[in-house]
Steps between C-alpha positions, in 0.01 A plus 500: 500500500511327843199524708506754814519342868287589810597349813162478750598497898263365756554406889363144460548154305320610198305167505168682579538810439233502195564908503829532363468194282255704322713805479772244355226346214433879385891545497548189283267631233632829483837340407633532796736220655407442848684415835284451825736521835378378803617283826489132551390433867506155654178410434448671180288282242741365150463766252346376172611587134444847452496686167756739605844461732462506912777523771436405851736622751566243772546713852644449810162665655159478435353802701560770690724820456795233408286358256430843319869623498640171366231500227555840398856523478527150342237634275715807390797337425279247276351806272816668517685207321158449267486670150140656506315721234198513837463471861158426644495486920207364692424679775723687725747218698639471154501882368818587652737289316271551177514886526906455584576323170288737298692790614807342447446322188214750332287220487167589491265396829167393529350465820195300618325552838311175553392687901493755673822400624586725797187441646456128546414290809904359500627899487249724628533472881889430493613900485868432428413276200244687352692840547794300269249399249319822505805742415610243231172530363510900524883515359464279167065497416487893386801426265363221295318525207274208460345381798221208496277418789196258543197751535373818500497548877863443543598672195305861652708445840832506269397741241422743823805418679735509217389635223549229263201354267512156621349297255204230607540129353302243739595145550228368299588175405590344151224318314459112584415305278490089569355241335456288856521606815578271776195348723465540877573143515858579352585760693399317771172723612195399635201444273216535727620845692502843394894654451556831617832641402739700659804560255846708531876512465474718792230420797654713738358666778195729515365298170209330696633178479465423862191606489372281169635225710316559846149530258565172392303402832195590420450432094341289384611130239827705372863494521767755506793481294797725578746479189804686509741662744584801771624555831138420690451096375668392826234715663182369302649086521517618892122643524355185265675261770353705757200509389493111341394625156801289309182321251376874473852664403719380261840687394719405189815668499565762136421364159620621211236740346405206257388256808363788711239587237377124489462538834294838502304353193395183755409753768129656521602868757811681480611728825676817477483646874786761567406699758529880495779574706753694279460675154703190328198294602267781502560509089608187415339314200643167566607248237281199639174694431525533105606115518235401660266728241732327225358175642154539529468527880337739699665758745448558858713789606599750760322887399839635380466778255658373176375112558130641595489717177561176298228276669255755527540647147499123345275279772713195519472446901447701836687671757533448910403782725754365762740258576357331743529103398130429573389808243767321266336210495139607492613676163645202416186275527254750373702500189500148431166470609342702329504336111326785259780767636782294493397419079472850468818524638671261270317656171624839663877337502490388163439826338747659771789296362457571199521894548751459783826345279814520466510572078305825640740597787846377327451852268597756769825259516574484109472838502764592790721219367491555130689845575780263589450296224 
């Protein structure tokens, strides 16, 4: 009997996008075979083997509302032409085309929310865009069956909305297991300075990266590093000129999630700082935190509700009051400083990870998918 198909849409270049490769793995060993679609952008990173097929759409634009419509119809077409036994759609710029081809072809949908889309920083305060969004949103969610999202927060602000029992699966990630990691020295990090890390596929605005940046005056025999990417980097290379911290603040462009983890292992803080300015942020539980729990280093974070819970409930780090750089940093250097908390901390992470994995989380999936299967 040949094995069923499920084709997996996502926005981006599906190089770090350690979500849906996840959601692929617990296709594969349902017997599914898998297809990941994404887009190829100029700078996108080579994609390595995979253990299922990918398609990257090349585009003529890589943002704006021109960006959106090309990817969306081109995506259409594309699953209209593909033989599929399962859609899954990540998040809502690629629902449309998803929802399309299961009405047409009877294909069943499954749709995952990795935000709260219609209320992010890029949508929220541009009315005409988030209107669009917002009546897609309220047109297709209430018809759809299965519906994931990535906590409990956001899945109460749908369920009330709409009606539907969004599921919760958190981007907890996989298990790592290496024999060697690579030194400081090969990474090419200093030895005799403490690393704080700020990590993201997205450092956008109202994330506190300006902010992490601007405290890097006042702490004390550390370095920043700034690994990943987002519309504000121009902004934070800008304010580290300004402000002649370039040996204080180091960027590296994306990794794949392989060399980003080396990284966060070599690193002794991690910084989660999104600011409360919309419910998307207000409720977010972002991916970098559970890495940097995964790797053994403590958190300091912004009070949101869902990352607060976490800290709080499992003491692995502390949270600002403000964002004010020079509270950043004295949070920063009391951390370091202070050696019998930040041990604690570290026991505190192990046990965390080990409660906090993916084997756990992957069940909600295998049980939405194995319907399918």
């Amino acid at each position: 009997m040949p094995k069923k198909r499920a084709i997996i849409s996502v926005i981006n270049d599906l190089v770090t996008d350690q979500r849906v490769d996840k959601s692929a793995r617990v296709l594969l060993d349902l017997g599914f075979e898998v297809m990941m679609v994404g887009r190829q952008k100029h700078d996108s990173m080579r994609m390595q083997e995979r253990l299922y097929q990918t398609s990257r759409m090349r585009l003529l634009w890589e943002k704006g509302p021109l960006f959106y419509a090309e990817y969306n119809i081109r995506l259409f077409f594309f699953l209209l032409g593909q033989k599929a036994d399962l859609l899954v759609s990540n998040d809502l710029d690629t629902l449309l085309p998803n929802f399309l081809v299961h009405k047409i072809k009877r294909t069943p949908i499954v749709f995952d929310s990795h935000e709260y889309f219609t209320q992010t920083p890029e949508v929220i305060h541009r009315p005409f865009v988030r209107k669009f969004w917002k009546q897609l949103e309220k047109l297709i969610v209430p018809r759809l069956k299965d519906c994931i999202t990535v906590n409990e927060s956001i899945a109460n602000l749908f369920r009330n909305e709409y009606k539907v029992d969004f599921k919760v699966v958190r981007n907890i990630p996989l298990k790592k297991e290496f024999s060697v990691l690579p030194s400081r020295h090969e990474l090419g990090l200093p030895d005799d300075r403490k690393i704080i890390l700020l990590q993201g596929a997205g450092i956008n605005i109202q994330r506190g990266a300006e902010e992490a940046v601007e405290a890097m005056q006042y702490t004390e025999n550390s370095i920043l590093l700034i690994i990943g990417g987002g519309d504000v980097l121009p902004v934070l290379k800008a304010i580290s000129t300004k402000l002649n911290l370039e040996d204080k603040v180091i960027f590296i462009p994306i990794q794949t999630p392989e060399k980003l983890f080396a990284y966060t292992c070599n690193s002794d803080l991690g910084l989660t700082l999104d600011k409360d300015t919309n419910i998307n942020y207000r409720y977010s539980l972002p991916n970098k935190l559970f890495d940097y729990i995964h790797a053994g280093i403590p958190v300091l974070a912004s009070p949101l509700f869902e990352i607060k819970k976490i800290i709080e409930h499992y003491q692995i780090g502390d949270l600002i009051e403000n964002h004010e750089p020079k509270h950043i940093a004295a949070k920063i250097n009391s951390m370091l400083s202070n050696k019998a908390r930040y041990e604690t901390w570290r026991v505190n992470l192990a046990r965390t990870a080990t409660e906090l994995n993916w084997e756990k989380e992957k069940k909600v999936l295998i049980t939405i998918f194995n319907t399918y299967a």
